[in-house]
N, C-alpha and C positions, 0 to 999 in steps of 0.2 A: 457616570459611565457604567454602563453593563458587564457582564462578562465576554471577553471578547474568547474567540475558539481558537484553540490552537490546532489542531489536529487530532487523527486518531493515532492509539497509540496501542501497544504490545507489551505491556512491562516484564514477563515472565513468560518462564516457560510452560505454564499449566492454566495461566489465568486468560479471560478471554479480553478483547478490547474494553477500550476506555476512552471517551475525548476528555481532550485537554481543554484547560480556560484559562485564562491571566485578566489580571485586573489590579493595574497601579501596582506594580509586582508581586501581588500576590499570586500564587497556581493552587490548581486544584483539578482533580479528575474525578469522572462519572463513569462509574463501572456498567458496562452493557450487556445485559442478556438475551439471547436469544429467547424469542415470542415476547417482549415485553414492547411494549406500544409506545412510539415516538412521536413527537411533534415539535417544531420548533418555528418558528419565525425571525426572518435577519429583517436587523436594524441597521439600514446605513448611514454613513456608505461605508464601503472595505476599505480599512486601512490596511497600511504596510506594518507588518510583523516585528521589523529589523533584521537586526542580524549579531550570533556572537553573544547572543543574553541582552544585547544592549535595546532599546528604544530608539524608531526611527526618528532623527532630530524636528524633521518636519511633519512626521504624522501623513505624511502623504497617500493620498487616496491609491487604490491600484483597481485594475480591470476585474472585473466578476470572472472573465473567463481562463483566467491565469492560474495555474494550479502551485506558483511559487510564493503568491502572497506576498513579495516584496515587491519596494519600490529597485529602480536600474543602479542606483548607490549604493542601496544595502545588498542588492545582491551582489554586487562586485566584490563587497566589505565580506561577506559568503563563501565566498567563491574563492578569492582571495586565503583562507582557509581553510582551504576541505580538502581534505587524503583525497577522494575520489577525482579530483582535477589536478593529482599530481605536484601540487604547489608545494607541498610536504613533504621531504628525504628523510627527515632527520629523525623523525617519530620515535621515541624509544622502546614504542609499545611493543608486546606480539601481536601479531595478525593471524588468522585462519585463513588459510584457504578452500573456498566451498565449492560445490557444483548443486544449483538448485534445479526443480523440474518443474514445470509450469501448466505443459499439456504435452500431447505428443510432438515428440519432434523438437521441443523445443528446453530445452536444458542451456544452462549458460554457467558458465566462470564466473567467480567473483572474490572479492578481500572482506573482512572485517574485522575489526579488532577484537580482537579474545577476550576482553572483557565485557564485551556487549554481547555474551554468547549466542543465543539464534535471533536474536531482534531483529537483525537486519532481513534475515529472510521473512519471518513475517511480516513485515513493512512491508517486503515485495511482493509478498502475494504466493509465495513459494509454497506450492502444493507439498513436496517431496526435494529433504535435502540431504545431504553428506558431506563432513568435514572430508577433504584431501590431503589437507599439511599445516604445519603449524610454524611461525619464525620468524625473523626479522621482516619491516615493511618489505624493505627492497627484494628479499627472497620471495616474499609473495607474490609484489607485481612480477618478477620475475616469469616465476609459476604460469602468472595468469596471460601473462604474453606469450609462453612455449606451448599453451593448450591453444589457444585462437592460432598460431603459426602453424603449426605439427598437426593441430586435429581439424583445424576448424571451429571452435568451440566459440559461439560468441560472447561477450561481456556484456550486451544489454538486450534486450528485448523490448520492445515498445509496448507501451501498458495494456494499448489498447489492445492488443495480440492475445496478451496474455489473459485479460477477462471474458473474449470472444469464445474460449474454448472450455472455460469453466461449468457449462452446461450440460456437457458430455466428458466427464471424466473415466477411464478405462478403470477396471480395478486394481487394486491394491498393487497387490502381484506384479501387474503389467507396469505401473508406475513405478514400481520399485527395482524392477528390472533394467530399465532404460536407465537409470542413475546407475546401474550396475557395474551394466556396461558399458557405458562412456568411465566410469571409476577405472576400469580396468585397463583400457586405456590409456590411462592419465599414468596409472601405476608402471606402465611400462615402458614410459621416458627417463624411468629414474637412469640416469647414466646417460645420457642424452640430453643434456642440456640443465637439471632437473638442477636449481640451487643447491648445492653442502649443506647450506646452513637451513634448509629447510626440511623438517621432520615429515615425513606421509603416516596421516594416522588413518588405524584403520578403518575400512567399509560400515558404516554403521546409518541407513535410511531411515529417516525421519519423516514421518507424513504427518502433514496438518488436516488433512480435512477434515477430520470430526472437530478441532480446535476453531477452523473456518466456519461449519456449519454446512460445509457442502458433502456430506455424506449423502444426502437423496441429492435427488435431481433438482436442481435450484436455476428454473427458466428466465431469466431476465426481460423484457421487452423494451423498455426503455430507460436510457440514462437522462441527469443530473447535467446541463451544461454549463449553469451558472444560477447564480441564486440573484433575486433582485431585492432592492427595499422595500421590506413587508412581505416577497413571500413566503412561503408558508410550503415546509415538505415534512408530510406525515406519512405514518404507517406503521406497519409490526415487523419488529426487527426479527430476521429469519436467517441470513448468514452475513460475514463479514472475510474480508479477505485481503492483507494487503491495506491499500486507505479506502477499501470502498466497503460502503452499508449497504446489504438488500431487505430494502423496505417492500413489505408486500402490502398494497395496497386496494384497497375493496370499489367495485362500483356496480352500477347496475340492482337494481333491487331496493325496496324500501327500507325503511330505518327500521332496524331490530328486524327485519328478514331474513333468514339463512338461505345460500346458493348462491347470493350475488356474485359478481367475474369479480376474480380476483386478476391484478395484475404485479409484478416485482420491478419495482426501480430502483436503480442502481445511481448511490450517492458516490462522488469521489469525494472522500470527506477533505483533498487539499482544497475544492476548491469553497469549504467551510470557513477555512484559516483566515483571519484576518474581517471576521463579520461579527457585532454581537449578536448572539441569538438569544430570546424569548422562547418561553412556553409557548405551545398554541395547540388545541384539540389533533388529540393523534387519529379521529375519524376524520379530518380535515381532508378536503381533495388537494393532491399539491398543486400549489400556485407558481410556479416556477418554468422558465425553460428547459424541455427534454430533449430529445431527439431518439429517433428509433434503433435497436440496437441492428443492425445489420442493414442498414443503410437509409433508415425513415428519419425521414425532415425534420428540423427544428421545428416547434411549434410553440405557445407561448406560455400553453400550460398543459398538463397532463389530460386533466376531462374537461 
């Protein structure tokens, strides 16, 4: 058996992405940089991941275009689990409370453990964040129910929202502003609801996009729907954000020609998880289904 992909991942706060592998439980990660040229090829079919560190018992096949990678047992077994679904009171951990920025307008509440420091916002793709408060679980859900009631503030954003606007980013400044002022805000429920047991730590804005790669202008045209057996998605990696790879990919024009069109598609690298992948020429055209990013068709392959 190959290596099968686990995902991308964010280990630090200075280093850039990584995917994951496993194989008969061994791990291992592949450190990515930007302009370094990709290619890979899936082998299938997609199996389920598990769930909990554990092996799915039955190795069960799952959908290409699932971005969970489990089979409907292991995710239960998941699920069953996880702080974010509330199954969990008892957690002894601390939690942070965040407010991340994504694009205009769109800021959200959220939890995560203190000891996984900013991980969790760059999993989400979180352009610009700022700790709020620090403290028991329960004082943080708390937290994060008095900001969605009192301000409006939402707890999730849909993915898709949030990489639609990644094209046109405002500057620094302005980004850093809007986390500001909703901070401020937030700061002035203390007494109003705001948990005891939860600390407000101070205003301090954290921007990734030079970390992402989207300090220039970084155009997308098409996404990644789902990967099939044997295809094949290459290109030169140029930013990453969250679980998605933008692969810039070349056409038009002769071998070893410069000016050929270039165009960037956009991998969710979940829906990688659970595929072994192979090498394959990073000049390769991808062989994979896309679809266009602002409303163009599925199609079966890119050129």
């Amino acid at each position: 058996m190959g290596w099968q992909c686990t995902g991308l991942r964010w280990p630090t706060e200075d280093d850039g992405p990584s995917l994951g592998w496993w194989r008969n439980g061994a791990e291992r990660a592949s450190a990515l940089a930007y302009g370094t040229e990709l290619g890979f090829r899936a082998v299938g079919p997609r199996r389920c991941t598990g769930a909990r560190g554990h092996v799915c018992p039955v190795g069960a096949v799952v959908a290409g275009r699932s971005t969970g990678a489990r089979c409907p047992e292991c995710a239960r077994l998941d699920r069953a689990h996880s702080v974010a679904a509330d199954t969990i009171a008892d957690d002894p951990r601390t939690y942070r409370v965040y407010l991340a920025w994504f694009g205009p307008g769109m800021v959200k509440v959220g939890i995560t453990a203190e000891e996984r420091g900013a991980a969790r916002l760059r999993e989400q793709g979180a352009v610009v964040f700022s700790w709020l408060g620090r403290g028991p679980l329960m004082a943080a859900r708390r937290t994060e129910e008095l900001l969605r009631s009192a301000l409006g503030v939402p707890d999730r954003i849909p993915y898709v929202a949030k990489r639609a606007v990644r094209a046109a980013l405002p500057g620094v400044e302005e980004r850093r502003a809007e986390v500001a002022e909703l901070y401020g805000r937030a700061a002035a429920l203390e007494g109003a609801g705001w948990p005891e047991s939860l600390q407000r730590l101070p205003f301090e804005a954290v921007d990734h996009a030079g970390l992402f790669g989207l300090a220039g202008d970084v155009t997308v045209t098409c996404a990644v729907t789902e990967l099939v057996d044997g295809g094949v998605v290459a290109g030169r990696l140029v930013a990453a954000a969250g679980p998605d790879l933008h692969l810039e990919t070349g056409r038009g024009g002769e071998e070893g020609e410069e000016g050929g069109e270039k165009e960037v598609v956009v991998v969710d690298t979940r829906l990688l998880v659970g595929w072994v992948l192979e090498g394959a020429d990073p000049q390769a055209a991808v062989g994979v289904p896309v679809t266009g990013i602002g409303g163009g068709g599925v199609q079966d392959g890119l050129f």
